[in-house]
N, C-alpha and C positions, 0 to 999 in steps of 0.2 A: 129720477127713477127710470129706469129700463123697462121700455114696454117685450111683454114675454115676446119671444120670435116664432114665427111659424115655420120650422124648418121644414125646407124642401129634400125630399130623397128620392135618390137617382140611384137603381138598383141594378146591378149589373149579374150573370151569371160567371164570370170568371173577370179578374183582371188581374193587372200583374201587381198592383198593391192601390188600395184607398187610399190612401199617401200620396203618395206616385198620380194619380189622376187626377187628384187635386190642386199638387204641385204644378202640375202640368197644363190644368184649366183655371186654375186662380180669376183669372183675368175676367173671363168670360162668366164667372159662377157668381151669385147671390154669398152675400153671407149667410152663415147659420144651412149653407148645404149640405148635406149629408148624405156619402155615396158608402153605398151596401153592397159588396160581395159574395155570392154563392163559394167560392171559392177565388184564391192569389196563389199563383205562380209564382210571386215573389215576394210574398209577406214578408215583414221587416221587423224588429224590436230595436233595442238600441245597439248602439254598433252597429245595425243590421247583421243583428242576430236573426238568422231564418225562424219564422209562426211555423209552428207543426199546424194543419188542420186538413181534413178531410173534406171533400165534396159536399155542401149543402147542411152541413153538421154544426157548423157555429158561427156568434154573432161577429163577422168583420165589418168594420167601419170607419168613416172617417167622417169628421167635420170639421169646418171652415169655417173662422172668426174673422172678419177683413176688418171692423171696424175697431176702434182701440176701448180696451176695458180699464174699466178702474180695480184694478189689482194682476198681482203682479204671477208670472207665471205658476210659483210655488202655491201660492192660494187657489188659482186655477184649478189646479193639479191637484190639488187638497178636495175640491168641489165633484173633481171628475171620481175619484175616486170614493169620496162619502155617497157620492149615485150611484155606483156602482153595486158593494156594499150593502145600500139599502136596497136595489132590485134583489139583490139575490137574496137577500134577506124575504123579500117579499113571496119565496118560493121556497122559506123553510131552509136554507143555507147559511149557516154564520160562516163570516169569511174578514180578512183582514189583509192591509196593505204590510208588504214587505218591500220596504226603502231598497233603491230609488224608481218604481215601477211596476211592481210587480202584487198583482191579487190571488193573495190563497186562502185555500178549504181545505178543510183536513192533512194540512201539513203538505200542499201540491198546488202548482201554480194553474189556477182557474184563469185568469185573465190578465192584461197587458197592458198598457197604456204607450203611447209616442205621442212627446207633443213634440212638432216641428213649427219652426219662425223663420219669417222670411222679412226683412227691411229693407229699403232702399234712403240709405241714408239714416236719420233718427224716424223715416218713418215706416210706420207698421201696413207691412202689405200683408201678413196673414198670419192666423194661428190654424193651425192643422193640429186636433187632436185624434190620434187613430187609436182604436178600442180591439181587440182581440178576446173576445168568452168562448171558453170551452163548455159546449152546452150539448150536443148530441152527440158528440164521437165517442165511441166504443171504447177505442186503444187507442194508444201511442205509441209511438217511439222511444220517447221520451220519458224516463219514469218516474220523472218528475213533476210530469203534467197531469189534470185529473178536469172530468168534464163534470155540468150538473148532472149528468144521464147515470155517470158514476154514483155520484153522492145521494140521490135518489130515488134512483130506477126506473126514472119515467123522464117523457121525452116533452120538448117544453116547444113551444110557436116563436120561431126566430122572430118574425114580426111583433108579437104582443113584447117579447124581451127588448126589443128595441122601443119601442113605443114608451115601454113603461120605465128605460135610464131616460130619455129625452124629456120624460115628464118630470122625472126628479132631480135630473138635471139643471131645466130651466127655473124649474121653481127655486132651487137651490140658488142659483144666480142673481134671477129677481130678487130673493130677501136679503143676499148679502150686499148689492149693487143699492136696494132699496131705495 
């Protein structure tokens, strides 16, 4: 059984991507670290498709798995997104995954996933799961994109939203890890 992890986060006001500084500090970080964005210059999806997002307006982030789990990315990825899903659920949003990456509500992409892997040889030196919610922003671009501020009308504590996927996150983990 997996004992729960107490992840560490390291909060930044601008970077160029959660991704990206994890990538870049692997080495030197804890597992289970979780770096938080005010804002990315160079936020990413797959391909590195550019995150629309605005200054201090929604949840970015990344976490770091160093150590090896019993299941395999797609189940991973299954867990990230049933967290997901239920936070926003827990704020009065039904929302659903649309294959291969992508979280929507009301027919508009609410939130993001990347998971990125790094090996040296058959072994596993990290999982980087990076999270993009659109939770305060007004507008977009984008008119395909849609925030909870949208769905709504009221503005939500970046903090408690992250708190409360990390919660349902881990628990989610512990019981299938079990």
């Amino acid at each position: 059984m997996m004992p729960k992890p107490t992840p560490k986060i390291l909060a930044f006001d601008i970077l160029d991507s959660t991704n990206l500084y994890l990538k870049n500090h692997y080495q030197e970080l804890a597992s289970h670290t979780v770096v938080v964005a005010k804002y990315q210059t160079s936020g990413y999806g797959r391909y590195k498709r550019f995150w629309e997002a605005s200054l201090g307006d929604n949840l970015l982030f990344s976490l770091i798995l160093k150590e090896k789990i019993a299941l395999s990315i797609n189940e991973l990825s299954d867990l990230i997104v049933n967290s997901i899903i239920s936070t926003l659920k827990e704020f009065s949003i039904n929302a659903y995954f649309l294959y291969p990456n992508d979280i929507y509500a009301n027919g508009k992409k609410i939130a993001g996933i990347l998971i990125e892997t790094k090996y040296f040889g058959k072994k596993l030196l990290y999982i980087i799961v990076g999270i993009g919610l659109n939770v305060n922003q007004e507008q977009f671009q984008n008119e395909n994109a849609i925030s909870m501020w949208q769905i709504t009308n009221q503005k939500f504590d970046l903090k408690i939203l992250l708190n409360r996927f990390l919660e349902q996150f881990y628990a989610r983990i512990t019981e299938y890890l079990g």
